[in-house]
C-alpha positions as CSV (number, residue, x, y, z in Angstrom):
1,X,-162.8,-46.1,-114.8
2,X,-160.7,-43.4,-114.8
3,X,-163.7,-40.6,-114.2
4,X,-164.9,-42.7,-111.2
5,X,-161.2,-42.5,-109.6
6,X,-161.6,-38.4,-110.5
7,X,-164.9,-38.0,-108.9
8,X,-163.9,-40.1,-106.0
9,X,-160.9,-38.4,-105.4
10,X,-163.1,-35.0,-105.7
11,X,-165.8,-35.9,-103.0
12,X,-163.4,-37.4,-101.1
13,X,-160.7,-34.1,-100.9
14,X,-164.0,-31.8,-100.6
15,X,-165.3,-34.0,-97.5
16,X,-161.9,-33.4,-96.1
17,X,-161.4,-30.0,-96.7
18,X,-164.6,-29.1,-95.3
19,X,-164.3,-31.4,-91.8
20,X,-160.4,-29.5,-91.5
21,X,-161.1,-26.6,-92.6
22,X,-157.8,-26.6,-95.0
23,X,-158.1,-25.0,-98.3
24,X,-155.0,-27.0,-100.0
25,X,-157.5,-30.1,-100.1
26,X,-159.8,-28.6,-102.6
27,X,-156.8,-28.1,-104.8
28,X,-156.2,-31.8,-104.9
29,X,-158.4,-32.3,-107.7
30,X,-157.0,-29.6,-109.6
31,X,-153.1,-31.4,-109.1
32,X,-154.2,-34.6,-110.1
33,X,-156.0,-33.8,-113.3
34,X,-152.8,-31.3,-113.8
35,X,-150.7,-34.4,-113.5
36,X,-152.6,-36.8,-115.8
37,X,-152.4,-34.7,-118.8
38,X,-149.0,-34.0,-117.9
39,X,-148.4,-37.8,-118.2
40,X,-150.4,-38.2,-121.4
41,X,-149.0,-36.2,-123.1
42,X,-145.0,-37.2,-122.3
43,X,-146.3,-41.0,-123.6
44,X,-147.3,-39.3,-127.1
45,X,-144.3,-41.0,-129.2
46,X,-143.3,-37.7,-130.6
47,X,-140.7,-35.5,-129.6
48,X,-142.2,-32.8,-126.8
49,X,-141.6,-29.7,-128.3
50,X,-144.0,-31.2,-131.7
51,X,-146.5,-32.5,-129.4
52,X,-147.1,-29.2,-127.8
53,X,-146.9,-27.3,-130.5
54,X,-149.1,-29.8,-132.1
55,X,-151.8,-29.5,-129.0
56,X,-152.0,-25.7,-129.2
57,X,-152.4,-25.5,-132.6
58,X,-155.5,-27.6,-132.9
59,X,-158.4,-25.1,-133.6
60,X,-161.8,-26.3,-132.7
């Protein structure tokens, strides 16, 4: 569900930027995606600090 609302949100801010000719719509995307991991990872039930440090040390 949640990729739909991305992709929607995509096509939708690149229609718009193209018909105004405004550049901030094609970083709409960009903000929302910014803001969703921003909001998963404040739910993790560890303190922040651990849960960052825990995210960049994963090695893949």
């Amino acid at each position: 569900m949640l990729v739909w609302i991305f992709a929607i949100l995509t096509i939708g801010s690149v229609i718009a930027g193209v018909k105004q000719k405004r550049k901030r719509w094609f970083a709409l995307p960009i903000a929302a995606m910014f803001g969703y991991m921003a909001i998963e990872i404040i739910r993790v039930p560890m303190p922040l600090w651990d849960t960052i440090t825990f995210i960049f040390d994963l090695k893949g």
